[in-house]
C-alpha positions in Angstrom: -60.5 -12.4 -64.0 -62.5 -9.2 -64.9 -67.0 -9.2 -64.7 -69.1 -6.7 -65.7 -72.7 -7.1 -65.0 -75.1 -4.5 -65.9 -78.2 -5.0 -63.4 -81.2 -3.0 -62.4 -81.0 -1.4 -58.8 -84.3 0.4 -58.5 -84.4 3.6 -60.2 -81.4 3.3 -62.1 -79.5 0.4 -63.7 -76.2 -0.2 -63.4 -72.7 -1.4 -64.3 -70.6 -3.5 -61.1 -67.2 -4.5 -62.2 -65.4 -6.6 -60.8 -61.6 -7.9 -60.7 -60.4 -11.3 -59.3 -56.9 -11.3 -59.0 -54.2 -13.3 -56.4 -54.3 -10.5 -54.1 -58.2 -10.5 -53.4 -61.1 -8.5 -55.1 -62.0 -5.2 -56.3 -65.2 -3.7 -56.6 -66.6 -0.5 -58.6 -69.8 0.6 -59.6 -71.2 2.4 -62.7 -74.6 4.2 -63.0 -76.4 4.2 -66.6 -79.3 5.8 -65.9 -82.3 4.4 -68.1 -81.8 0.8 -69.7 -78.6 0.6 -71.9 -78.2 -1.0 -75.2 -75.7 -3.2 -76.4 -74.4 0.3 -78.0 -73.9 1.9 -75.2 -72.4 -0.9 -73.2 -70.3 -1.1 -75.8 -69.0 2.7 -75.6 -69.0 2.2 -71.8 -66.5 -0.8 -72.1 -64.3 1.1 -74.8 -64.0 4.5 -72.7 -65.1 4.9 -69.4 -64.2 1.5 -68.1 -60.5 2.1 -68.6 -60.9 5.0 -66.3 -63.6 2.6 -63.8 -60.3 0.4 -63.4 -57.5 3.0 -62.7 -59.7 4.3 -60.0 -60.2 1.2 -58.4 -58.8 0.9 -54.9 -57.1 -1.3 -52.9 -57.8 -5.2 -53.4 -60.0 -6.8 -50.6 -59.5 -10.2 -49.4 -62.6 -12.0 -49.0 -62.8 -15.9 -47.9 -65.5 -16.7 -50.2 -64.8 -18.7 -53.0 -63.8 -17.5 -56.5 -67.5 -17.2 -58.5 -67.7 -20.8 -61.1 -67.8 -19.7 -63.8 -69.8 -22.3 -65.3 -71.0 -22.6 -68.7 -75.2 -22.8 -69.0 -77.1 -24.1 -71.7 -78.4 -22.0 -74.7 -82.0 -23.5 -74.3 -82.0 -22.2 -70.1 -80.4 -18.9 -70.9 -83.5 -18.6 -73.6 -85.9 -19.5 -70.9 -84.9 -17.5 -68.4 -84.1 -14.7 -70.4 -88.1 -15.6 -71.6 -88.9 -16.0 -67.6 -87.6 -12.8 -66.5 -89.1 -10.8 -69.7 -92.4 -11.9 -68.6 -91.8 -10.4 -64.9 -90.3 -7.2 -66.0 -91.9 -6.8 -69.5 -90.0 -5.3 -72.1 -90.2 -1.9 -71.2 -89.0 0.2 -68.1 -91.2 2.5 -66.3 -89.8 5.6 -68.3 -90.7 3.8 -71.4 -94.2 3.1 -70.8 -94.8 7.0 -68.8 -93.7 8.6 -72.5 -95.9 6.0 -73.9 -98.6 7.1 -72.0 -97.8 10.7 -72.6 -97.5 10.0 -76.2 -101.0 8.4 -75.8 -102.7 11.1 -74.1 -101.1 13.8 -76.4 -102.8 12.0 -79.6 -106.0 11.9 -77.7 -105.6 15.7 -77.4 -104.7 16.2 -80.6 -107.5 14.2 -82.4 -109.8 15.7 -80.2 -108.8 19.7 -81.3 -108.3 18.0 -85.6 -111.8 17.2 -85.0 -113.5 20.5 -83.2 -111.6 22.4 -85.9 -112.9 20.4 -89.1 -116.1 20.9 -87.5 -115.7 24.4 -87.4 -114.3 24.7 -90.6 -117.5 22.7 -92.3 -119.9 25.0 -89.9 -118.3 28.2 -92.2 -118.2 26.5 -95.5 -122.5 25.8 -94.8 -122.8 29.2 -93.7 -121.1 31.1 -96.6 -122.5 28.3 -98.7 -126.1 29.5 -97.6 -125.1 33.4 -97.4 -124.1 33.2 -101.2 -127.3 31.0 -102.1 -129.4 34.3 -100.2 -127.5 36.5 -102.6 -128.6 34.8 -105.9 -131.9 34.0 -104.5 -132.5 37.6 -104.0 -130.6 38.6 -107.9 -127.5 40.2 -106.8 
C-alpha cells in the first residue's frame, strides 16, 4: 500500500510517503515549502515522487498494526475539514505577512497620491493668482 500525506510541520509543510509492503515499512519525507496546491501536489506526484521511491531504503519491520484504512463519512470530513479551518484560518503566516505588507504599502502610497495632489492644487492657485496680478495690473 502507498500514503502520501501532505501535513504542516512548523515552518514548512510537508510530503511523508509511505509504503506498506510484506517485508515491513518504508518511510520518506518531502519538504514543500509554503502551502501546496492541488497543482503542485499534483506535479510532485507525477515527477519527483518516482525519484522519492527509488531512493527509499531498506524496509523496516515494525510490530504495529497495518493503518485501517477506513472509509469516513462526507458530512465528518466537511466538519472537520470546517473545524480545522477555523483553528488555522485559511491563510499561512507568509500569506497574511505579504498581506500586511501589501497593506502598509497602500497606506504609503495613498498617503504620498495625496501630499502630491495637494501640491499640485497649491501651484495651480498660485499661477492662477500670479496671472490674475498680471491682468489686474494690464499686461
Amino acid at each position: 500500500m502507498l500514503l502520501l500525506t501532505v501535513l504542516f510541520d512548523d515552518p514548512w509543510w510537508i510530503g511523508v510517503v509511505e509504503v506498506h509492503t510484506a517485508a515491513g515499512i518504508q518511510v520518506a519525507r518531502w519538504i514543500f515549502g509554503s502551502e501546496p496546491g492541488n497543482a503542485e501536489v499534483y506535479a510532485f506526484v507525477q515527477g519527483e515522487f518516482t525519484r522519492l521511491l527509488d531512493g527509499l531504503c531498506s524496509p523496516v519491520s515494525l510490530d504495529a498494526a497495518e493503518p485501517s484504512v477506513r472509509r469516513r463519512s462526507p458530512k465528518r470530513a466537511a466538519r472537520e475539514a470546517a473545524r480545522s479551518l477555523r483553528e488555522r484560518g485559511i491563510s499561512t503566516y507568509a500569506q497574511e505577512a505579504l498581506k500586511q505588507q501589501q497593506e502598509a504599502h497602500k497606506q504609503e502610497r495613498k498617503q504620498t497620491q495625496r501630499e502630491r495632489r495637494k501640491q499640485q492644487a497649491d501651484a495651480r492657485r498660485a499661477q492662477a493668482r500670479q496671472r490674475a496680478k498680471e491682468r489686474h495690473r494690464g499686461r
